[in-house]
N, C-alpha and C positions, 0 to 999 in steps of 0.2 A: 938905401943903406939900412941895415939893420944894427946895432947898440943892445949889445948882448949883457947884459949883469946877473949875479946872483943874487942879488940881494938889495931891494930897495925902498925908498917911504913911500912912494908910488911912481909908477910907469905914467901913468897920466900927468902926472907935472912934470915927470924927467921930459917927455915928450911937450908941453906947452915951452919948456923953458929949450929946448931946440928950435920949437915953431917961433919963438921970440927971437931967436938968433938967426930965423931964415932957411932953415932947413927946408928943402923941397917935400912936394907931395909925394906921400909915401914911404918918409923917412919912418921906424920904428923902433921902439926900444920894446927889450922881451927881458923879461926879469923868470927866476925861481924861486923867487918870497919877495913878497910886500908887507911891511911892519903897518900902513897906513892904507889897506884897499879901498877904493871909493866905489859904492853899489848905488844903486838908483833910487832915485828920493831921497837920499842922504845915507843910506843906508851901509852897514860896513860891510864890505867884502872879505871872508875868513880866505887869507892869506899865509897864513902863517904856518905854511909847510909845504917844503920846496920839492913835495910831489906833484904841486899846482904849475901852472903856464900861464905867465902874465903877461899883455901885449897891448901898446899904445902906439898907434897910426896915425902921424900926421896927414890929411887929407884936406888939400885944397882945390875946391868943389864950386863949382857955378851952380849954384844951387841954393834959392829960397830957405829962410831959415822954417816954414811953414814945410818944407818938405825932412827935415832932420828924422821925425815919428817914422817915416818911410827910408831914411838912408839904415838906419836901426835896423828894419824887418832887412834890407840890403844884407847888411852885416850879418846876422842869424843867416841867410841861408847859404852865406860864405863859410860860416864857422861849421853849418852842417854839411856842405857837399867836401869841406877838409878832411871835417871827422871821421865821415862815412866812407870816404877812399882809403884813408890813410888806416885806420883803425879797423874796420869792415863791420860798423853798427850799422843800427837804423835808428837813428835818432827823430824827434819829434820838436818841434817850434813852436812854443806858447808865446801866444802876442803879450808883451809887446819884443820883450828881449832876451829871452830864455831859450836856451836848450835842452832839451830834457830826452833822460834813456832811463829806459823802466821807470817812467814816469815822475824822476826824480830829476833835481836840478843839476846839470851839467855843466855850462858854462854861463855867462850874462856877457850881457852888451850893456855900454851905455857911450853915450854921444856929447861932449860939452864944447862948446865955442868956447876958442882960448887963443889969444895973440893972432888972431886973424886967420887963424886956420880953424878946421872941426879936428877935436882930437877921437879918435877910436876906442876905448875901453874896451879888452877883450880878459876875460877870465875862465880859463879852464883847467878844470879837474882833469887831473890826467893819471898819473901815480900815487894816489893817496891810499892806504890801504883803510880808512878809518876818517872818520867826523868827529866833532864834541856832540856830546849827548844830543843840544839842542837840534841839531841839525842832521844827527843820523837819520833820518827818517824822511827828509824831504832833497836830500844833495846824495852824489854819487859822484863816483870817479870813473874812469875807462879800467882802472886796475881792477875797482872792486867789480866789477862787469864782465870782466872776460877774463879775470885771472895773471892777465898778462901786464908786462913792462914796456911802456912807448919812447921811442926814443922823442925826447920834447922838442931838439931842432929841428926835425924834420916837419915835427907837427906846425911848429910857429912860422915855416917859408912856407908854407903850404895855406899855412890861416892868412898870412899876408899878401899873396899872393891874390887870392882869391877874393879878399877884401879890398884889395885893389879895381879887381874885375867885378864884381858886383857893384862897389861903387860908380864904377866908370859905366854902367849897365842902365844905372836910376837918369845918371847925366847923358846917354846916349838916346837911349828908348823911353825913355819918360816914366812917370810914378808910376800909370798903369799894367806895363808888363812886372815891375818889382812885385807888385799888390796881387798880380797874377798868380806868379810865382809861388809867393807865399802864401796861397790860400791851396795850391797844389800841394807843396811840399810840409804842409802842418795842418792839424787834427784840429787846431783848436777854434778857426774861423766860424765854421760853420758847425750848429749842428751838436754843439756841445752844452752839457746841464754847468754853469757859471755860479761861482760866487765874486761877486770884484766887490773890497774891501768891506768884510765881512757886511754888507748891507744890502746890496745887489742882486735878488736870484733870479735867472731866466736860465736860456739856451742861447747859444751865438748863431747869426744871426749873417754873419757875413760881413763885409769890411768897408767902411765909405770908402770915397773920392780921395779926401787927406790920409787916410789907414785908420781910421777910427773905429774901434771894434763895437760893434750893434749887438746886444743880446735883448731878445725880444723876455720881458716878463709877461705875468698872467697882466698888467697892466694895461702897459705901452713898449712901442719900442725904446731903449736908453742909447745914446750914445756915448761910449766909454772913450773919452780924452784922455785917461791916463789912470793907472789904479792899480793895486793887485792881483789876479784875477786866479782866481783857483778852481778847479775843477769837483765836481759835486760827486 
């Protein structure tokens, strides 16, 4: 079931407050504005312009909460193999939850346990023609890229869809094929000059066991749990 709105304080609690009432795996609300986006770390997600695509997935998952860092890369290469069909980019996946086209940010993922389900976080620029200052420079949308207008339902059964099967992907074939995956289908695993939260500088290095990203410094190797990580 999909819970279509125009307009809401977030997708991620309209979907926890469904998982609370029992709603099956895979149930999803899709919004075209959030007054309230929730980004990662706390962070706000700009929302607030219903050129965006917003989408919360209930997902009930036999799966260790030690593996959520790995359902996340899941989700990213759900939102890229959509995008990339549906739209005809080539989009790029920076760990740990980002999309990126022309190097700028496209869509985010983010993952929260809520009323006993994992809820999905999905956000994508899709029709925006424009940013606020702060963030012209590092976000994009599929309009300003190719010029063109996408129609958003199609794009959102196709993200859901797909985040369904990559999910069931991690619970089928285990963390390693996921981890596989995404070190195929993204630049950023291996092999790249890193900044993670402006203190951090190496080159990537390749991805543990749990998806932990390695950037070897002139040091030591670092193992990166969780951070910003931007490219040099």
């Amino acid at each position: 079931m999909i819970v279509r709105l125009d307009t809401t304080t977030s997708t991620m609690k309209d979907a926890a407050a469904l998982a609370a009432q029992g709603e099956p795996h895979g149930t999803a609300v899709v919004a075209n504005l959030q007054t309230a986006g929730i980004g990662r770390q706390g962070h706000v997600w700009h929302s607030a312009d219903r050129g965006g695509l917003y989408i919360s997935i209930i997902l009930r998952l036999p799966i260790p909460a030690a593996d959520m860092p790995i359902l996340t890369m899941a989700l990213g290469l759900a939102v890229q193999r959509a995008v990339n069909d549906l739209a005809q980019v080539s989009t790029d996946l920076r760990w740990p939850n980002d999309v990126m086209l022309s190097e700028r940010k496209l869509a985010g993922i983010l993952v929260q346990a809520a009323e006993g389900a994992l809820i999905a976080g999905i956000g994508l620029n899709v029709n925006q023609r424009s940013f606020p200052e702060e963030l012209a420079a590092i976000a994009t949308s599929l309009r300003i890229e190719t010029g063109r207008e996408f129609p958003k339902d199609a794009l959102a059964d196709r993200i859901v869809a797909e985040s369904l099967r990559y999910s069931g992907l991690l619970v089928e074939r285990g963390k390693r094929e996921v981890l596989r995956r995404f070190e195929e289908c993204s630049t950023w695993p291996k092999g790249k000059a890193v900044e993670v939260d402006g203190h951090i500088r190496g080159v990537t290095a390749g991805l543990d066991e749990n998806g932990f990203l390695l950037v070897r410094t002139p040091e030591k190797l670092e193992t990166i749990v969780a951070g910003g990580v931007r490219s040099l």
